[in-house]
N, C-alpha and C positions, 0 to 999 in steps of 0.2 A: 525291127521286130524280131524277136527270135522263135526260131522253129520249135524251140520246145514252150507248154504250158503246165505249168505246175498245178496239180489235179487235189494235193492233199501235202500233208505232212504225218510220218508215224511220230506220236507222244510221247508213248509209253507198252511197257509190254502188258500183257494179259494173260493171267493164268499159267501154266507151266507147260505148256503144250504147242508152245511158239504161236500163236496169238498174237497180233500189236491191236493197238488203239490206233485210231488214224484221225485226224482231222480234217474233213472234206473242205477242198473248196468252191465242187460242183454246186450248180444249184440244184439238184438233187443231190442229196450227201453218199446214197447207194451207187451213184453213177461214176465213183471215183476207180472201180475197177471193169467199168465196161467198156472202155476201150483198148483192151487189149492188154499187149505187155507192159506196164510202168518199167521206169529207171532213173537213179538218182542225175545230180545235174549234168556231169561228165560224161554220163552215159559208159560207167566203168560196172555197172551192177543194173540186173534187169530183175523185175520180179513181177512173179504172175498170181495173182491173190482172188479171194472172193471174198464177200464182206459176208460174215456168219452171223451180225446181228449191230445192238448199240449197246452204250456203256456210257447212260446218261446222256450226253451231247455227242458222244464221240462212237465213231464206228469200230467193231472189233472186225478186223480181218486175218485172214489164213494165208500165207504165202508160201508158195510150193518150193521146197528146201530148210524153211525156219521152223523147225519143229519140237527146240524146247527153248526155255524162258531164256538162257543164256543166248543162246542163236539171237532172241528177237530184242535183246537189252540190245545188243549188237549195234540193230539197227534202229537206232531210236535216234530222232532228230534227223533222218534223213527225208528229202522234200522230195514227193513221187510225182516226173515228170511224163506227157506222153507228147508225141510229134503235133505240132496243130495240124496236119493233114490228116489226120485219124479222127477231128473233131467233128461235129455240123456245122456246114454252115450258119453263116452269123447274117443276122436280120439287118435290115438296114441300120446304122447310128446306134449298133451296139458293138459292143467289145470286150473283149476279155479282159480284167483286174490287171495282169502282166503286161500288156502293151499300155499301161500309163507312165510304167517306169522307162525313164531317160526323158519323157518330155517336157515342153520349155514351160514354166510359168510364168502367163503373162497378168500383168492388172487388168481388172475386166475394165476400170477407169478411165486409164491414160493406153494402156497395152503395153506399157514397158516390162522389158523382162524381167524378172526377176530371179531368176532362177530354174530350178530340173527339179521333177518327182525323184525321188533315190529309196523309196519303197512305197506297197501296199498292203495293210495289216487289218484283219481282225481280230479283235479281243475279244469280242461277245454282244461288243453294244453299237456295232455297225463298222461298217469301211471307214479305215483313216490311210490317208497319203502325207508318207514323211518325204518333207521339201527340205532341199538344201540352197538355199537364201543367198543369193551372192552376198561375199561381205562379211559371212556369219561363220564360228565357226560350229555352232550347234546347228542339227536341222530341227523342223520345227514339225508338230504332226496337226495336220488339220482336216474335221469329220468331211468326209467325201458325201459329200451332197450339195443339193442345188443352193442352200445358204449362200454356203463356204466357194463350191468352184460350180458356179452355173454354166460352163459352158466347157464341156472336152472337144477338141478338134481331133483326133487321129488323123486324118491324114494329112492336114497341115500341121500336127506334130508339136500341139498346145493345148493346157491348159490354163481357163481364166481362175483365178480368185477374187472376191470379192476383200479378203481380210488378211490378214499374212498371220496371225495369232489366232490362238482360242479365246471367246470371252467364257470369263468363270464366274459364277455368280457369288460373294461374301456367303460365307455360311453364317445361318442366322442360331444367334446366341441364346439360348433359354435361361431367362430372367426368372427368381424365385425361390 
């Protein structure tokens, strides 16, 4: 598990006055600047922000030194981490989105393994975990819920699947 938790990502900049878009991944989306200092993943750049509002889905924040649009083009696509010892503790049989990645997937079936998570994303229409399938060389992304993987183990360092694909459904064709 790694010390650091990725709190958000910057998008895009906003306005001329050093402004980024942020993409939260708290569950509050405002709580991405309440713990304190963020810094990218190397921890080679810190930054101390407030969030001054939204922009549609997305949060506009302020960070102390970015203060015209070129400064914050700058920084765009960097992923703002903070220490997990800064975080709340965590309720029983919950976890954070980042401690999935690296663990084993097993079939919820037989339990043979089949592979590692190798990311966590979302696009807008729920969590998906991109698995890398032994054997394969694409990975394959499938929706993160009880369907798909009923069962995350953290500390024995597994997850089950029920299916190793998405099912899609035919789009249906209008006759007439």
């Amino acid at each position: 598990m790694s010390d650091l938790v990725c709190l958000g990502k910057i998008v895009a900049a906003h306005g001329i006055k050093g402004e980024v878009k942020v993409k939260s991944f708290t569950s509050n989306p405002k709580d991405v600047c309440a713990y304190g200092k963020l810094s990218n993943k190397d921890k080679t750049h810190f930054y101390q922000g407030q969030v001054k509002g939204f922009a549609k889905e997305l949060l506009r924040v302020k960070f102390e030194g970015i203060d015209t649009r070129n400064a914050a083009e700058e920084i765009v696509g960097t992923e703002l981490f903070v220490s997990r010892d800064v975080l709340p503790d965590l309720k029983e049989n919950t976890f954070y989105l980042t401690d999935l990645i690296g663990l084993r997937v097993l079939d919820v079936k037989t339990q043979k393994e089949l592979g590692k998570v190798v990311g966590v994303y979302n696009f807008g229409a729920g969590d998906i975990l991109e698995i890398s399938f032994e054997g394969q060389k694409q990975t394959e992304m499938l929706p993160f819920n009880d369907t798909y993987v009923p069962t995350v183990d953290i500390k024995k360092g597994f997850v089950e699947v029920s299916r190793t694909s998405m099912n899609y459904q035919e789009d249906e064709e209008n006759e007439g």
